[in-house]
C-alpha positions in Angstrom: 146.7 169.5 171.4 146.6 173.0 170.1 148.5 172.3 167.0 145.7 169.1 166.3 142.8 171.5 166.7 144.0 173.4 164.5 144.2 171.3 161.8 145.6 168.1 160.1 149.4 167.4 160.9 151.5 164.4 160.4 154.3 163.2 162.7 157.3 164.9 160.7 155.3 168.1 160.9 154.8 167.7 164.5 158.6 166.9 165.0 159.5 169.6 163.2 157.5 172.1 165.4 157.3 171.3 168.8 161.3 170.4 168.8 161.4 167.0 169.2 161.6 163.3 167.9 159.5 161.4 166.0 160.0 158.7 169.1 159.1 161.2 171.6 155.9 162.3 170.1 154.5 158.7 169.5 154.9 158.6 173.0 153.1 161.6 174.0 150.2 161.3 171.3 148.5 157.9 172.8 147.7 160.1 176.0 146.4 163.1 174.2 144.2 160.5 172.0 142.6 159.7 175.5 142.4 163.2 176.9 140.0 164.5 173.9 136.3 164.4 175.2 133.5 164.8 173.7 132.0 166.4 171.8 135.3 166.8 170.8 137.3 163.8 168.5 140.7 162.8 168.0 140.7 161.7 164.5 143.3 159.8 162.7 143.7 160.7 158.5 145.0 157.0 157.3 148.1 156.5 155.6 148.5 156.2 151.5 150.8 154.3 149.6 151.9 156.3 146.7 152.5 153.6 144.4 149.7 151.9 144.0 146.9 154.1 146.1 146.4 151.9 148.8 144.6 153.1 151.9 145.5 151.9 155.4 142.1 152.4 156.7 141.8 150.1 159.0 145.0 151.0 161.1 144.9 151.3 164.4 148.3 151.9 165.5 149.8 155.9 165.7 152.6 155.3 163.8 153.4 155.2 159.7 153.4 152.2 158.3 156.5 151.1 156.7 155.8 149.0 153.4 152.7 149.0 151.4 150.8 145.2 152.2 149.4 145.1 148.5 152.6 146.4 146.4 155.5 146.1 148.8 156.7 149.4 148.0 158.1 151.7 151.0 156.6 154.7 149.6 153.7 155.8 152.4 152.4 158.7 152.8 152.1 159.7 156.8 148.8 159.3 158.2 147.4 162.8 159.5 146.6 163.9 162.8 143.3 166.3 163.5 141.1 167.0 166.6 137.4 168.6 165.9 
């Protein structure tokens, strides 16, 4: 939770950091999603395709997408991560 108050991160940077798997976090994140209360906000940055723009906005689900729905391509930029 301290690393998401901080600032935007995505799942690779979160990996990377805390020393553990992609898998691991996705499992982890749902509960901290819960724990925020307000006034505070868990906020979720939505993923991009690179090719062609596209914006996952209305994506509810923690984890990246895998192809783009309007191009196909694989591309995808991770969604981000923030609590403020």
């Amino acid at each position: 939770m301290d690393m998401l108050s901080k600032g935007t991160v995505t799942l690779q940077e979160l990996s990377v950091e805390l020393h553990m798997s992609v898998k691991e976090i996705l499992v982890h994140l749902p509960h901290i999603q819960k724990s925020v209360r307000p006034p505070a906000r868990f906020i979720i940055e939505p993923a991009l395709c690179l090719n062609c723009g596209y914006v996952f906005k209305d994506r509810t689900k923690l984890h990246s997408p895998g192809k783009c729905p309007r191009c196909r391509e694989s591309h995808v930029q991770e969604p981000g991560y923030r609590i403020e």
